[in-house]
DRENTORKOL-3810 file (N, C-alpha, C; in nm, 4 decimals):
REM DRENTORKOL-3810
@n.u->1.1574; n.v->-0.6432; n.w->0.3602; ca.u->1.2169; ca.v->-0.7731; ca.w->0.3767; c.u->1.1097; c.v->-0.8793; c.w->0.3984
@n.u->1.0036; n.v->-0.8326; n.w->0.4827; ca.u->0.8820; ca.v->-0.9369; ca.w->0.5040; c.u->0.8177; c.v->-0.9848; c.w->0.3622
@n.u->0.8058; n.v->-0.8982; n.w->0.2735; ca.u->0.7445; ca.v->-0.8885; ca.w->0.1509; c.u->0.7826; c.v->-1.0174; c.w->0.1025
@n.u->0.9000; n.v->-1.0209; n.w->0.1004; ca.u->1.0306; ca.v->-1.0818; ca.w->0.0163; c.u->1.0390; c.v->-1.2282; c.w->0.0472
@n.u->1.0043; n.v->-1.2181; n.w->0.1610; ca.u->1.0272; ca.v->-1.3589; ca.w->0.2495; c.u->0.9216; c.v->-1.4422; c.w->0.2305
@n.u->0.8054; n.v->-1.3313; n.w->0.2458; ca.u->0.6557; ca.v->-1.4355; ca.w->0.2441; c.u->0.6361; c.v->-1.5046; c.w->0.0868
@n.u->0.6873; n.v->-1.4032; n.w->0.0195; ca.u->0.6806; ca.v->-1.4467; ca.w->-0.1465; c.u->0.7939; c.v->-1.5769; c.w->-0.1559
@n.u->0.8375; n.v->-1.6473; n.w->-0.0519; ca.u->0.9296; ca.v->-1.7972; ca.w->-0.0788; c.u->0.8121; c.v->-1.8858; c.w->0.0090
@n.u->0.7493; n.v->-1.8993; n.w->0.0935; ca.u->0.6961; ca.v->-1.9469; ca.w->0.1457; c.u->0.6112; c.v->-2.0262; c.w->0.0712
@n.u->0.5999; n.v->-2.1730; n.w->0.0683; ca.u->0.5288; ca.v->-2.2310; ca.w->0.0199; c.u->0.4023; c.v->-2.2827; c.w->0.1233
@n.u->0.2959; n.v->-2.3162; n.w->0.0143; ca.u->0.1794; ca.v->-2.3267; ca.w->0.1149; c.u->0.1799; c.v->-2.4592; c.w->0.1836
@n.u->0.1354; n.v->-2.4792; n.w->0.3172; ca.u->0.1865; ca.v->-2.6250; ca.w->0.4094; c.u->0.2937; c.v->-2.6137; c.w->0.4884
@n.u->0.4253; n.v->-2.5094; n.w->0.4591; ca.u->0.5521; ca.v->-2.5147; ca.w->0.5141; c.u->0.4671; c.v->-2.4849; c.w->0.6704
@n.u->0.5643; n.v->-2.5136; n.w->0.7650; ca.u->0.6091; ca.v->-2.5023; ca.w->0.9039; c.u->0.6925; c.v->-2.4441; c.w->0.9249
@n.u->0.6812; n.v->-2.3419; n.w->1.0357; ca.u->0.7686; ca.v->-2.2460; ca.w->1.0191; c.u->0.8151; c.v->-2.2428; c.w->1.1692
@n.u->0.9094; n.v->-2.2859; n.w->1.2712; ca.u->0.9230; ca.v->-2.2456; ca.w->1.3615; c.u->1.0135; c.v->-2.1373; c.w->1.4090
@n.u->0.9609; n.v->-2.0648; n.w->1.5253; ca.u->1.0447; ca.v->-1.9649; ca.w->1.5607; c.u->1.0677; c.v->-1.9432; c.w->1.7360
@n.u->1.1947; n.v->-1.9510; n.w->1.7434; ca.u->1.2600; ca.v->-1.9938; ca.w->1.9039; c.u->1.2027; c.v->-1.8527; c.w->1.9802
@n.u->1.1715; n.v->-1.8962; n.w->2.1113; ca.u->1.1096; ca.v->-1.7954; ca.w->2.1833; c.u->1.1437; c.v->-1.6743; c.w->2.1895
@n.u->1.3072; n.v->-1.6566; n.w->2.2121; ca.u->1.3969; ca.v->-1.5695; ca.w->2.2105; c.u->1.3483; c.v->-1.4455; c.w->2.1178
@n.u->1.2666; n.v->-1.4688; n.w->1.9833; ca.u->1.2535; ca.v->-1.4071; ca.w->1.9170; c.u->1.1129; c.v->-1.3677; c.w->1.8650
@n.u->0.9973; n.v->-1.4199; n.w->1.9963; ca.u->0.8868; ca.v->-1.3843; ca.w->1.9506; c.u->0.8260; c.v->-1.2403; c.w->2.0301
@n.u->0.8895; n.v->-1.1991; n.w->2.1147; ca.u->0.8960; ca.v->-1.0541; ca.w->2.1213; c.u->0.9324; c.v->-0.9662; c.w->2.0000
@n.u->1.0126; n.v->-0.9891; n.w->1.9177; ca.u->1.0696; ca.v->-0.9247; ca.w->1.7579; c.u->0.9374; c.v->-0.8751; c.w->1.7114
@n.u->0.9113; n.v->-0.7520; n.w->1.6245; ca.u->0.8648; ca.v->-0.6830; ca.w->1.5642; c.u->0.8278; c.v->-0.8170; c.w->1.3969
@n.u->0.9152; n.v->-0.8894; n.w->1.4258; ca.u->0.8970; ca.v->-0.9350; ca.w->1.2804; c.u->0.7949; c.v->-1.0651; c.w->1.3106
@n.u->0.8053; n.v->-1.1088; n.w->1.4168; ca.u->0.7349; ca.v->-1.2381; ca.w->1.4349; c.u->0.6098; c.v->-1.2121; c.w->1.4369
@n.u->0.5453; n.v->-1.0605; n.w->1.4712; ca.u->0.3944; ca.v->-1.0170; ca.w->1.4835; c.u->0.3783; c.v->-0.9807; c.w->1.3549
@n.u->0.4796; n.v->-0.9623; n.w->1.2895; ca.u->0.4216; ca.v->-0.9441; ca.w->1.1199; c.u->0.4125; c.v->-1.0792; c.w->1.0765
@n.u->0.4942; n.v->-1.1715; n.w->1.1023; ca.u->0.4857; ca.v->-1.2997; ca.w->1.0073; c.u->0.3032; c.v->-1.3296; c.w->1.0732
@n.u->0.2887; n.v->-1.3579; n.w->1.1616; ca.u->0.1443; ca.v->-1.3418; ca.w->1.2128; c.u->0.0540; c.v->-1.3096; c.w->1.1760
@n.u->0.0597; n.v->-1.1903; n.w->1.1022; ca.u->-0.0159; ca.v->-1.1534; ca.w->1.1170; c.u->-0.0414; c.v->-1.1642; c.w->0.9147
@n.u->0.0605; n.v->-1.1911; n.w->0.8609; ca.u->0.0799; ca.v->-1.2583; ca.w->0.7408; c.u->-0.0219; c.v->-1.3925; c.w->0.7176
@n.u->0.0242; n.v->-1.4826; n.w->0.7937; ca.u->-0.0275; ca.v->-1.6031; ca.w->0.8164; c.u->-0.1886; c.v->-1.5480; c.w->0.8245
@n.u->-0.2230; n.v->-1.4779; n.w->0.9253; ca.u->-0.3639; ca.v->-1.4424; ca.w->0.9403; c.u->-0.4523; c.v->-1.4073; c.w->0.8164
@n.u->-0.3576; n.v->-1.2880; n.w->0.7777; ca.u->-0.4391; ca.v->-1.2361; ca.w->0.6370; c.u->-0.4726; c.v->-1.3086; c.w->0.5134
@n.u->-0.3745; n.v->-1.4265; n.w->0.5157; ca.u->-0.3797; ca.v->-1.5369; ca.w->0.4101; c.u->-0.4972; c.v->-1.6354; c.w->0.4606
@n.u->-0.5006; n.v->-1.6861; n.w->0.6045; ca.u->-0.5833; ca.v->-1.7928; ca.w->0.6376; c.u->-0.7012; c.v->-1.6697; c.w->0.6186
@n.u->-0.7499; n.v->-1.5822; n.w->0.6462; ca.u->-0.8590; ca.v->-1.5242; ca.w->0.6494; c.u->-0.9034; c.v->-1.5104; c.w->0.4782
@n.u->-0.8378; n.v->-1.4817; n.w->0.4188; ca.u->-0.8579; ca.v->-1.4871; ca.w->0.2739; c.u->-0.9042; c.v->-1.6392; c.w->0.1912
@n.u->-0.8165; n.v->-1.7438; n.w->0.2582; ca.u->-0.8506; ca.v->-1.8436; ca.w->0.2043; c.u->-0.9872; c.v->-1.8939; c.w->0.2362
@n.u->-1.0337; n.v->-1.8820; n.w->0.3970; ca.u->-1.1710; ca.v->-1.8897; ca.w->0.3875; c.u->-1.2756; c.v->-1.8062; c.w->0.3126
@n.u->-1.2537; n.v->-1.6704; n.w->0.3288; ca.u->-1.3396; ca.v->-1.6225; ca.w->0.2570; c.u->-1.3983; c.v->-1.7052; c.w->0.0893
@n.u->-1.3007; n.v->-1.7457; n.w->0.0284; ca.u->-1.2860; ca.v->-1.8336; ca.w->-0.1050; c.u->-1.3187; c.v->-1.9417; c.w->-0.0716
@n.u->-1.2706; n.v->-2.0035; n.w->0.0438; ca.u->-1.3575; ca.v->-2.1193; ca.w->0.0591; c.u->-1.5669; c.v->-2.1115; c.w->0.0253
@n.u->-1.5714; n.v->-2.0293; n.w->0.1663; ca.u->-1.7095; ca.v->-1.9840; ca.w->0.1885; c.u->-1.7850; c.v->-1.9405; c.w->0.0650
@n.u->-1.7334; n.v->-1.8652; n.w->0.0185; ca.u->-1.7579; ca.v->-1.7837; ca.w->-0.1298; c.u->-1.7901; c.v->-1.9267; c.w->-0.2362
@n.u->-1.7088; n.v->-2.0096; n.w->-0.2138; ca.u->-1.7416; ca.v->-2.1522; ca.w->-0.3016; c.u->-1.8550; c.v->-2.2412; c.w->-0.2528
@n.u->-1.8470; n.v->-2.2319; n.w->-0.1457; ca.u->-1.9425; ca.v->-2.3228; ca.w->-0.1057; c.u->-2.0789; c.v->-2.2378; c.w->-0.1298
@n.u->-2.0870; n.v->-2.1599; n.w->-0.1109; ca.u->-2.2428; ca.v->-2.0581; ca.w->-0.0998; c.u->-2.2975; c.v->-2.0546; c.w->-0.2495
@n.u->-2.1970; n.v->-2.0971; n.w->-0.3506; ca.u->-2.2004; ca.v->-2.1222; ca.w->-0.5002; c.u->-2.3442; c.v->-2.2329; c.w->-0.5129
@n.u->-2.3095; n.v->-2.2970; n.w->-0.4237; ca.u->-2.3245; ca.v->-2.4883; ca.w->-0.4568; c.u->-2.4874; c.v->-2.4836; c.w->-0.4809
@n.u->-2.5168; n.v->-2.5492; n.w->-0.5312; ca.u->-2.6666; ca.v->-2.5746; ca.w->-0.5160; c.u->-2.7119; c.v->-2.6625; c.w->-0.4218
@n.u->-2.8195; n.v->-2.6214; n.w->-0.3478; ca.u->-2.8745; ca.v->-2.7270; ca.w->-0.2521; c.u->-2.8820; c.v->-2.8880; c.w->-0.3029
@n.u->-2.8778; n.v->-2.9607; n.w->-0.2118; ca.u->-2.9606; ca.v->-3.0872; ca.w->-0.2643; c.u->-3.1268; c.v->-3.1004; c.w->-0.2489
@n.u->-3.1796; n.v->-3.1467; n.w->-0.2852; ca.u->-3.3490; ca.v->-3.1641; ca.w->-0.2950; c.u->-3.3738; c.v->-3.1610; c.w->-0.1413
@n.u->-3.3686; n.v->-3.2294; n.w->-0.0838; ca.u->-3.4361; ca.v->-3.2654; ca.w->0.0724; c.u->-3.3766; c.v->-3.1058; c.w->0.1289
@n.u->-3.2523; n.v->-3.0843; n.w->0.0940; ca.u->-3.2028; ca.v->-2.9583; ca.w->0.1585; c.u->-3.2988; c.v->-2.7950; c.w->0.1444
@n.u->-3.3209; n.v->-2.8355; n.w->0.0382; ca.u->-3.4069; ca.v->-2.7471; ca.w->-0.0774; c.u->-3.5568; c.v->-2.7329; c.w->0.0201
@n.u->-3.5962; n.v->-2.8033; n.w->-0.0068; ca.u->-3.7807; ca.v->-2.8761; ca.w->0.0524; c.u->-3.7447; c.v->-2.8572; c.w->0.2216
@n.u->-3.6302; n.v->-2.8631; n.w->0.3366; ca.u->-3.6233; ca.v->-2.8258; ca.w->0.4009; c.u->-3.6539; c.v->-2.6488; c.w->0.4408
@n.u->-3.5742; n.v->-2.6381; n.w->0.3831; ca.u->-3.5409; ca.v->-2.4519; ca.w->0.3320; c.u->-3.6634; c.v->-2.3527; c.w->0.3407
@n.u->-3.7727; n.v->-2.4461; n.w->0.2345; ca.u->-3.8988; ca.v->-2.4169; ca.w->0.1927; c.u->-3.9473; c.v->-2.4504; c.w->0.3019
@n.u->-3.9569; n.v->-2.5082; n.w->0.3434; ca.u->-4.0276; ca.v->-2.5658; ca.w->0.5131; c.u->-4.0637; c.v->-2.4503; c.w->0.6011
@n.u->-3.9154; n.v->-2.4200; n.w->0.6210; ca.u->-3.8521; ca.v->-2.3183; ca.w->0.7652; c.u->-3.9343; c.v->-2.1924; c.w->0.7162
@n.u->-3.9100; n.v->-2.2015; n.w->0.5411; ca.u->-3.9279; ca.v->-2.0234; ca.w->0.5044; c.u->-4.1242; c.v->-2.0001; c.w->0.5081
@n.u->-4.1590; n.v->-2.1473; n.w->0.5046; ca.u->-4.3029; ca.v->-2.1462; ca.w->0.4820; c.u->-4.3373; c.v->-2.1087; c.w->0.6680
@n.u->-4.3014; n.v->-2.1569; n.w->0.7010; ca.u->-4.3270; ca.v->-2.1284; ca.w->0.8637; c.u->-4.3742; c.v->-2.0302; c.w->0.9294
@n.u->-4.2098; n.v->-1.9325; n.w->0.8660; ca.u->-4.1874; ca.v->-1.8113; ca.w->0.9179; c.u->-4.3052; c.v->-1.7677; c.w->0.8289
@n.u->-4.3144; n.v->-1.7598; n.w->0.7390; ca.u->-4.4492; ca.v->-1.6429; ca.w->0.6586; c.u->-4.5989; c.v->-1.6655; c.w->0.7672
@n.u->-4.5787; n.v->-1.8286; n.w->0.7643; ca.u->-4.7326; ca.v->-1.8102; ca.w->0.8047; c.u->-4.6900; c.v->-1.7523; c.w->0.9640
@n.u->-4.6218; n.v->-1.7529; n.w->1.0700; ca.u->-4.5906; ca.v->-1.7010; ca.w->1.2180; c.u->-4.6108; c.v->-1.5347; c.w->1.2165
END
């Protein structure tokens, strides 16, 4: 049924759920739903950004730090 449910969920929705029912078995799955998705989406985030190419000063920084460490 969780399967089923998460597959309507659009991304952004708000989802509230009355206290009464966050002891439920289902509310630690929706949780933990939510989790596995936000954890995924960063990964893709991160994964994109690590793509990027430096900018120049960023670059010549980089080289800086790495020249440092060799000569230390």
């Amino acid at each position: 049924m969780l399967d089923e449910a998460v597959g309507d969920w659009q991304s952004g929705e708000l989802f509230v759920v009355p206290l009464a029912w966050r002891d439920d078995g289902l509310w630690s799955q929706i949780q933990a739903s939510a989790q596995e998705r936000i954890t995924a989406n960063l990964q893709t985030m991160y994964s994109e950004v690590l793509q990027q190419p430096l900018s120049p000063l960023l670059r010549d920084i980089a080289h800086e730090v790495e020249r440092r460490l060799d000569a230390s």
